[in-house]
N, CA, C and O atoms as a GROMACS GRO file, in nm:
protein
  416
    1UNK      N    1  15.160  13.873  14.650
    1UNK     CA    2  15.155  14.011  14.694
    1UNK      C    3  15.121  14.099  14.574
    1UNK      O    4  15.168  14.076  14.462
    2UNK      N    5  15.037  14.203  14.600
    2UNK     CA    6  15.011  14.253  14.526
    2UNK      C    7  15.056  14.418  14.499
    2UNK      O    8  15.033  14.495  14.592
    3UNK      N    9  15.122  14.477  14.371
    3UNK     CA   10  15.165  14.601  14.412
    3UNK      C   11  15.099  14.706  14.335
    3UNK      O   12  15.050  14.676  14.226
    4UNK      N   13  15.092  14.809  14.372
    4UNK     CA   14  15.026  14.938  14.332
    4UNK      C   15  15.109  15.008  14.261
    4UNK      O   16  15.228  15.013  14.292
    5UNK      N   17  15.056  15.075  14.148
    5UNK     CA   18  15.191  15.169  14.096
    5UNK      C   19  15.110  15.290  14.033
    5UNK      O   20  14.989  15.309  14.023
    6UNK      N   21  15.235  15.374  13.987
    6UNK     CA   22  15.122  15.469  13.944
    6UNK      C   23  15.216  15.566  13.821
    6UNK      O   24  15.327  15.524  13.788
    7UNK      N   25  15.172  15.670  13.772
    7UNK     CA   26  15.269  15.795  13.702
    7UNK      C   27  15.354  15.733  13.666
    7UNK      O   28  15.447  15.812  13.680
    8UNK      N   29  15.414  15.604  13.610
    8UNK     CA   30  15.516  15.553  13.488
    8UNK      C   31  15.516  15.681  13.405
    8UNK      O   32  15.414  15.741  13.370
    9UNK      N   33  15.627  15.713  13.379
    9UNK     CA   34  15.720  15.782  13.283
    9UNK      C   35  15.843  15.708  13.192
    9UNK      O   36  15.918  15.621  13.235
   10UNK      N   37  15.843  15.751  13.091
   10UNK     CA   38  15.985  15.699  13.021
   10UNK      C   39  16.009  15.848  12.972
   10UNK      O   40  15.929  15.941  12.967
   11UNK      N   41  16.137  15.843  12.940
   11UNK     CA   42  16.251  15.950  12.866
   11UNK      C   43  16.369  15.947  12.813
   11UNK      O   44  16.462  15.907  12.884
   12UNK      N   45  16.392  15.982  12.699
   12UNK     CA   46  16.511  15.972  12.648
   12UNK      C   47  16.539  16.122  12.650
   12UNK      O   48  16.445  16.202  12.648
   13UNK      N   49  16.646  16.156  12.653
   13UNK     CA   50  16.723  16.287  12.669
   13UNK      C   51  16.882  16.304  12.549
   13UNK      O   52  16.996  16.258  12.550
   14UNK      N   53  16.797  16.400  12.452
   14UNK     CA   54  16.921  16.373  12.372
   14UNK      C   55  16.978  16.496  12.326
   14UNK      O   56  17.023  16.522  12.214
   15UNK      N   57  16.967  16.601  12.474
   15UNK     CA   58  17.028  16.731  12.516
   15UNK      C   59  17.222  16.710  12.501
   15UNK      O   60  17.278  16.636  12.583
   16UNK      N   61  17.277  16.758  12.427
   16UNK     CA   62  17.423  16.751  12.410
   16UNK      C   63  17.457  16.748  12.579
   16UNK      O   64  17.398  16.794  12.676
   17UNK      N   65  17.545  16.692  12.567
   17UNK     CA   66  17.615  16.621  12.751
   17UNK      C   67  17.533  16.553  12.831
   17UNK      O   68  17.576  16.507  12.936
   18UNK      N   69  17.413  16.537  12.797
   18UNK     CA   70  17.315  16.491  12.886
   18UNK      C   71  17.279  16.404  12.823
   18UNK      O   72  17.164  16.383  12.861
   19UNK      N   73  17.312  16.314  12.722
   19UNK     CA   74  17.226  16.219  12.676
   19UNK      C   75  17.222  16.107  12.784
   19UNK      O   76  17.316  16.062  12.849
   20UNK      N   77  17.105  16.078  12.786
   20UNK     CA   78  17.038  15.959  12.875
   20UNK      C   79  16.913  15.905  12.876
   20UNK      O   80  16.831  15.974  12.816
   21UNK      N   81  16.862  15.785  12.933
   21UNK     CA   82  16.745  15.725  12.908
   21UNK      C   83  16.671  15.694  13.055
   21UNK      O   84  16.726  15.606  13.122
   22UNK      N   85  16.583  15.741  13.097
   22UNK     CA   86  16.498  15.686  13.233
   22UNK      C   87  16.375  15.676  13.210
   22UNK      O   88  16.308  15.706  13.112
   23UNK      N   89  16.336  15.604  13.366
   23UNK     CA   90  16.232  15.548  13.368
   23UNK      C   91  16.183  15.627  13.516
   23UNK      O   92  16.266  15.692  13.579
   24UNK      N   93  16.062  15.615  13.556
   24UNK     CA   94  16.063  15.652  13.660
   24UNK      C   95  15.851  15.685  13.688
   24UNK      O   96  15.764  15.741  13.621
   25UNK      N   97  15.854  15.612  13.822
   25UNK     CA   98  15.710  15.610  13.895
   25UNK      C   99  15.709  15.607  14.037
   25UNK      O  100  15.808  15.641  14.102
   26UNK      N  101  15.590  15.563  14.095
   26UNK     CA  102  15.571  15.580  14.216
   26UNK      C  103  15.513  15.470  14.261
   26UNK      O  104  15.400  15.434  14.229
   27UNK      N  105  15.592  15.407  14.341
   27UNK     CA  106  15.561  15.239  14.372
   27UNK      C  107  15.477  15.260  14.571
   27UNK      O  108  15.521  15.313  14.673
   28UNK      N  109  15.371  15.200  14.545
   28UNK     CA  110  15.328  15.205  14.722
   28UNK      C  111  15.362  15.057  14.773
   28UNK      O  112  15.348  14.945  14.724
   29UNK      N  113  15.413  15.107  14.896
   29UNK     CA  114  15.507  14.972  14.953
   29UNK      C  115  15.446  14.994  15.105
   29UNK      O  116  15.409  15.095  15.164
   30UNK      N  117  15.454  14.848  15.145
   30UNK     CA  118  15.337  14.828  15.320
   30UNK      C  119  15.426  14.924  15.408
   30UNK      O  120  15.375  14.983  15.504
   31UNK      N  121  15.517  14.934  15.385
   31UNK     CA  122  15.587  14.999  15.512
   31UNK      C  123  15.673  15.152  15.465
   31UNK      O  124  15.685  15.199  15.351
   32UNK      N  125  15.722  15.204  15.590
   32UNK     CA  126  15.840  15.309  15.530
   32UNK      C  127  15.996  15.267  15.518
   32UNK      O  128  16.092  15.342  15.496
   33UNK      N  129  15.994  15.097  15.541
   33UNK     CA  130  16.137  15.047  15.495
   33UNK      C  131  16.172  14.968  15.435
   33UNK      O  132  16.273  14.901  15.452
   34UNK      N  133  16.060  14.954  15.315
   34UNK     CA  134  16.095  14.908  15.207
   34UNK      C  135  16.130  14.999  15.112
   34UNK      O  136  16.040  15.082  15.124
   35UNK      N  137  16.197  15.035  15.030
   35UNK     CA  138  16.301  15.081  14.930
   35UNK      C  139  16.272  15.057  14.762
   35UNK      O  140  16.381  15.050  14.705
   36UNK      N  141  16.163  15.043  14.672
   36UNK     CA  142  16.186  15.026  14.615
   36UNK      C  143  16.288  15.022  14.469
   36UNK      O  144  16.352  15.127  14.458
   37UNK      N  145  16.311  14.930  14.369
   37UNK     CA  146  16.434  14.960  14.290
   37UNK      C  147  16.404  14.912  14.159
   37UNK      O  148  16.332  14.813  14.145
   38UNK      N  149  16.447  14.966  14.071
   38UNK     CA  150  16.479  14.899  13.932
   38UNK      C  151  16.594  14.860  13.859
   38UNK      O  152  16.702  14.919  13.860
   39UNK      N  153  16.571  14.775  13.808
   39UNK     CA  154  16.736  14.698  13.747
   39UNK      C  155  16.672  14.671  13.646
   39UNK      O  156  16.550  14.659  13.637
   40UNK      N  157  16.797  14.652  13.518
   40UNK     CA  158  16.745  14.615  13.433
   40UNK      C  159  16.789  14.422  13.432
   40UNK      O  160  16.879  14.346  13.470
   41UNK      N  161  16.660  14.418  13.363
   41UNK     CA  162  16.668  14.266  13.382
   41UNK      C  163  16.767  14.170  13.310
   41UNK      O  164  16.815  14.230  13.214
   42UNK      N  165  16.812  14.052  13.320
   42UNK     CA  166  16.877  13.974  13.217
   42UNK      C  167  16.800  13.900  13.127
   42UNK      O  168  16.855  13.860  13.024
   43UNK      N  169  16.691  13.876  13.146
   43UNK     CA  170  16.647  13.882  12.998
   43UNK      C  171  16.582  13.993  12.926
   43UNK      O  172  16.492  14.071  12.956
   44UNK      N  173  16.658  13.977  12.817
   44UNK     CA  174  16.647  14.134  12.697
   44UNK      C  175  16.620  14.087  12.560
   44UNK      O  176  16.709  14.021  12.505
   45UNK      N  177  16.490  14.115  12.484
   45UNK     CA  178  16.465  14.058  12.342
   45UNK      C  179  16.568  14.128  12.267
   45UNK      O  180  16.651  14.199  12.325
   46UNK      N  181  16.567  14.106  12.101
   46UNK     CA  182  16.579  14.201  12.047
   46UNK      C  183  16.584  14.314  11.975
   46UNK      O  184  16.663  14.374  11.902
   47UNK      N  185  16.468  14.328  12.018
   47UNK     CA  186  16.370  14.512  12.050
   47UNK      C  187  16.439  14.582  12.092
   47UNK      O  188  16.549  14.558  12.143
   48UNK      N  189  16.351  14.743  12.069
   48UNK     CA  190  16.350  14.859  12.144
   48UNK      C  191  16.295  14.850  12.274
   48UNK      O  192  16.267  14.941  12.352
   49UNK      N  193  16.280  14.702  12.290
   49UNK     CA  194  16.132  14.720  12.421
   49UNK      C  195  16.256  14.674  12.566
   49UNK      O  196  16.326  14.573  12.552
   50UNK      N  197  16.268  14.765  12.703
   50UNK     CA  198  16.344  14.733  12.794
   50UNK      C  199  16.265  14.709  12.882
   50UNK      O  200  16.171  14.762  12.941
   51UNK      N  201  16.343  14.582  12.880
   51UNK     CA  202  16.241  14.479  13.010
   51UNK      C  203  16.334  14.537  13.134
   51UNK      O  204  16.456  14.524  13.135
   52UNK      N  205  16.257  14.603  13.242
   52UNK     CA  206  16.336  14.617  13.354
   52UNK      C  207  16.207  14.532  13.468
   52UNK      O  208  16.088  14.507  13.447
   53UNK      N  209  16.308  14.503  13.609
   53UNK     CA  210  16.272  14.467  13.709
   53UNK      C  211  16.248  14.565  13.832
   53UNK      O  212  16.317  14.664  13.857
   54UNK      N  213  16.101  14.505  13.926
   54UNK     CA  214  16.111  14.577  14.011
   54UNK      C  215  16.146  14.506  14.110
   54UNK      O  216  16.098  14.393  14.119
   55UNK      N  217  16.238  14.553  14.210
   55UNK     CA  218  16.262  14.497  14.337
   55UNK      C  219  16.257  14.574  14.427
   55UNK      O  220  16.292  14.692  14.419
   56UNK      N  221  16.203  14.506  14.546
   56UNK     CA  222  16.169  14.562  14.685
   56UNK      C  223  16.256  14.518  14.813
   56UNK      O  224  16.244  14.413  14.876
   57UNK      N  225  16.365  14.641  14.841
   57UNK     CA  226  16.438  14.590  14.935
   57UNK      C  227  16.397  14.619  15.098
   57UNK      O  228  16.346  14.729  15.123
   58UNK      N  229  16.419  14.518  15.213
   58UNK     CA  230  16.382  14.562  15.343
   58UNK      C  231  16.488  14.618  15.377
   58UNK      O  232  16.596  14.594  15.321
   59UNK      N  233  16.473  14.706  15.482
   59UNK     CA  234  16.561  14.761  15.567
   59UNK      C  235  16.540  14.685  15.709
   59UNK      O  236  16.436  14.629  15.745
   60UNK      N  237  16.669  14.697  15.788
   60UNK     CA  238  16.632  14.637  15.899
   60UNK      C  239  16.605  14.697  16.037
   60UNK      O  240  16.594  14.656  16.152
   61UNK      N  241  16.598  14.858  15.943
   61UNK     CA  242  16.574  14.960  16.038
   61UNK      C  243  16.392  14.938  16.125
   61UNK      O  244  16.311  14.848  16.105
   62UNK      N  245  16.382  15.053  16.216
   62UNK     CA  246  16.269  15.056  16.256
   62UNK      C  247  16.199  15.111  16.143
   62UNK      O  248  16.250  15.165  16.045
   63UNK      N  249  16.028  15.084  16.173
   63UNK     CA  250  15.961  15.186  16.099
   63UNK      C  251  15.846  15.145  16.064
   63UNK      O  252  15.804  15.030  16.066
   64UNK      N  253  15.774  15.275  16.021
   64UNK     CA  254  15.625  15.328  16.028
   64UNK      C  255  15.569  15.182  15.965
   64UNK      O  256  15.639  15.133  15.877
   65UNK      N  257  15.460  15.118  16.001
   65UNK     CA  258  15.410  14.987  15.968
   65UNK      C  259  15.220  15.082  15.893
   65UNK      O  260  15.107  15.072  15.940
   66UNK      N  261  15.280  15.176  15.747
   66UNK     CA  262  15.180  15.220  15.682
   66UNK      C  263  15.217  15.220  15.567
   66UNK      O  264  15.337  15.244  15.556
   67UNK      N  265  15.148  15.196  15.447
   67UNK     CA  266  15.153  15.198  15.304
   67UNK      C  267  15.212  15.335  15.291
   67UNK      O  268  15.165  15.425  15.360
   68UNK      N  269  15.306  15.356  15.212
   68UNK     CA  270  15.346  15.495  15.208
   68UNK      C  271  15.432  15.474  15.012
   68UNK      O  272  15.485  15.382  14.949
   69UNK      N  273  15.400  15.606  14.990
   69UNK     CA  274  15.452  15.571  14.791
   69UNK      C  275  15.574  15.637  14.811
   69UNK      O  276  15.603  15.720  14.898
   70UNK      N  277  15.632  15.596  14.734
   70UNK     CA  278  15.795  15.605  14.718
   70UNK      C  279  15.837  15.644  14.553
   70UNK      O  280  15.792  15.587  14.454
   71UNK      N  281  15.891  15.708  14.554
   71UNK     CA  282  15.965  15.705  14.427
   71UNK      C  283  16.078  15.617  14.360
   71UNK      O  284  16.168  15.563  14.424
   72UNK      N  285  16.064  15.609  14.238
   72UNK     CA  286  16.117  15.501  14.181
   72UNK      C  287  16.182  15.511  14.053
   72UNK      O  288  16.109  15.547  13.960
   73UNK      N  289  16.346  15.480  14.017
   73UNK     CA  290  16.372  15.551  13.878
   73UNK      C  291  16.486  15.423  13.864
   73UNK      O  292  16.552  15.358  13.945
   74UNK      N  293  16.473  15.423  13.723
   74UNK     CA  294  16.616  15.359  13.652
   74UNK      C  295  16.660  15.440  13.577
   74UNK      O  296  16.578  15.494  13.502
   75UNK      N  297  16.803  15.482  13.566
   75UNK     CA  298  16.856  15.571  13.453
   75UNK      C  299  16.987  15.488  13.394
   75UNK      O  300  17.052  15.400  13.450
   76UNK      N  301  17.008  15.551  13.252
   76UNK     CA  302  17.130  15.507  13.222
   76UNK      C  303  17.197  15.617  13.152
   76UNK      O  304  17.133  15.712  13.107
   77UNK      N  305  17.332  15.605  13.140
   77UNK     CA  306  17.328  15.769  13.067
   77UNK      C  307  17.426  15.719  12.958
   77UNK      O  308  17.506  15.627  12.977
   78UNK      N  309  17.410  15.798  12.825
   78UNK     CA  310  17.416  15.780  12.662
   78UNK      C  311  17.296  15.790  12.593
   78UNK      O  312  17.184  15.823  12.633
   79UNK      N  313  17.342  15.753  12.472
   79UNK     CA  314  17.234  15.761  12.351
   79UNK      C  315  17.133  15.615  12.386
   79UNK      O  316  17.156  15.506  12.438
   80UNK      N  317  17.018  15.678  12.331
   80UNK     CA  318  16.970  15.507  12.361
   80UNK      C  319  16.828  15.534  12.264
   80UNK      O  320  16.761  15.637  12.255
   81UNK      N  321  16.815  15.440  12.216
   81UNK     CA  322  16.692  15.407  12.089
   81UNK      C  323  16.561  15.307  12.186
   81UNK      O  324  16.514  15.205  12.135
   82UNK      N  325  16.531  15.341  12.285
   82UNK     CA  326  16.449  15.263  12.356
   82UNK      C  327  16.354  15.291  12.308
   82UNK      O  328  16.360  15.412  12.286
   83UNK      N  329  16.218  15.232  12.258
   83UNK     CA  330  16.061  15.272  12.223
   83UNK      C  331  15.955  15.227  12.295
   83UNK      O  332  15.842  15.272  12.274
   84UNK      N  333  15.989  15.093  12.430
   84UNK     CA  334  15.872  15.117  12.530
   84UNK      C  335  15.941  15.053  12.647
   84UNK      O  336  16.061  15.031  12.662
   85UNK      N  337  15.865  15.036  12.705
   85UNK     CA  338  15.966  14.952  12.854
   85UNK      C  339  15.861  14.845  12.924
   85UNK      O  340  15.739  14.864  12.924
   86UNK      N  341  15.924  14.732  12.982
   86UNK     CA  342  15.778  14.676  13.051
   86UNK      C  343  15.868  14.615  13.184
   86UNK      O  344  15.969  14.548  13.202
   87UNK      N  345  15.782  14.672  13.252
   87UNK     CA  346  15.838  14.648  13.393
   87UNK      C  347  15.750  14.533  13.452
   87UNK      O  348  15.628  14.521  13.441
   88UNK      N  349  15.844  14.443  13.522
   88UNK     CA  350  15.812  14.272  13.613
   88UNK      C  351  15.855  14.313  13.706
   88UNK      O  352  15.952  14.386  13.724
   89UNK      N  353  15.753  14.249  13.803
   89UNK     CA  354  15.739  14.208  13.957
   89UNK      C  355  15.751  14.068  13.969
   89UNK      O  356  15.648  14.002  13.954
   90UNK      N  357  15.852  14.012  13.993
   90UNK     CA  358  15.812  13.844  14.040
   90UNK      C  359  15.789  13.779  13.959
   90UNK      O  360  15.709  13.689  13.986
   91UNK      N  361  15.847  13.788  13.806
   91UNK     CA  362  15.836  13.731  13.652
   91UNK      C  363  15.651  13.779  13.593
   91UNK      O  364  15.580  13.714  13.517
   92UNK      N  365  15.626  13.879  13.645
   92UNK     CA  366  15.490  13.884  13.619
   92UNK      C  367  15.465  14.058  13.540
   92UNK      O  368  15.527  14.148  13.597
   93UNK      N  369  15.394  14.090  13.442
   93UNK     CA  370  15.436  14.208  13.387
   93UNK      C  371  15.350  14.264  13.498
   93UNK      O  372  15.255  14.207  13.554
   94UNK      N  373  15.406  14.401  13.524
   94UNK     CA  374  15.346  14.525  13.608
   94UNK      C  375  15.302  14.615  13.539
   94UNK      O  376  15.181  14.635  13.528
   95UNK      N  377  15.376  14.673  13.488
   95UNK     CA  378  15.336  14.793  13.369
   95UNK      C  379  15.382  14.834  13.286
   95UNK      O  380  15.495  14.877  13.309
   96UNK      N  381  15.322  14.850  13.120
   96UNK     CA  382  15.376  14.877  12.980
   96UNK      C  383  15.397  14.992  13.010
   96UNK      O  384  15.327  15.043  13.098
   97UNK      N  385  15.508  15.075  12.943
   97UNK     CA  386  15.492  15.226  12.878
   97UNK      C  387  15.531  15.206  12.741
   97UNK      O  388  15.641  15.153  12.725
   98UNK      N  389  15.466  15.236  12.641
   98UNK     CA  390  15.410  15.265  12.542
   98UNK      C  391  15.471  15.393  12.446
   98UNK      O  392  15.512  15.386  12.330
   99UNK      N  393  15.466  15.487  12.516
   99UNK     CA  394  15.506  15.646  12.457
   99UNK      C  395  15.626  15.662  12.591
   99UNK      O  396  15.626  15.658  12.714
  100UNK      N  397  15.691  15.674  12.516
  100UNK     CA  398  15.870  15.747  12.556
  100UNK      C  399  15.889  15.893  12.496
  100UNK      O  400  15.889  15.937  12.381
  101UNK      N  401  15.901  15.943  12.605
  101UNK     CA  402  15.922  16.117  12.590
  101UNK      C  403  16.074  16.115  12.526
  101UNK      O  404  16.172  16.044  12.548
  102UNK      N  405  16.046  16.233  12.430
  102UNK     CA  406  16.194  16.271  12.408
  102UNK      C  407  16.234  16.368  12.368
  102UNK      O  408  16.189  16.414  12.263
  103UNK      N  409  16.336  16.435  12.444
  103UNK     CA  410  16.353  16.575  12.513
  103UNK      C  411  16.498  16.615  12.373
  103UNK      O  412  16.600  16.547  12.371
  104UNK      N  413  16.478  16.724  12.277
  104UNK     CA  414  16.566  16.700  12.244
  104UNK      C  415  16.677  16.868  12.253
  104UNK      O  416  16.795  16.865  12.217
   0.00000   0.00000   0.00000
């Protein structure tokens, strides 16, 4: 299966009370009840580089049988020294980010 993605973002946020680190894009999925998600993965080098996962959950609800984009975020909240991220589909890389925003 093949997936579409698009607008990857990274951010670190190192606003006093708000420190935190996300990720966040727009995943197109066949239907309107699939859900996409990110986790971070269990395997982790040891880099700045965060390997997260994408997963696609069904619902067992009814629904629209059309490609429709969804939004998509991992956050964690604290300090965090992250410098790129690479996101897997199915042990397979999906997409580098490279440049991590950081908001200070």
């Amino acid at each position: 299966m093949s997936i579409k993605t698009k607008d990857w973002t990274a951010q670190i946020n190192r606003m006093p009370g708000a420190a935190s680190f996300r990720t966040f894009g727009t995943v197109t999925v066949a239907h309107t009840g699939i859900t996409p998600k990110l986790v971070m993965s269990s395997l982790q080098d040891k880099s700045f580089d965060l390997r997260l996962e994408l997963q696609l959950e069904n619902s067992n609800d009814i629904s629209l049988q059309v490609e429709t984009d969804k939004f998509v975020e991992y956050k964690k909240m604290g300090n965090s020294n992250v410098t790129c991220v690479s996101i897997f589909y199915e042990g397979k890389l999906l997409h580098h980010i490279d440049k991590v925003l950081i908001t200070d």
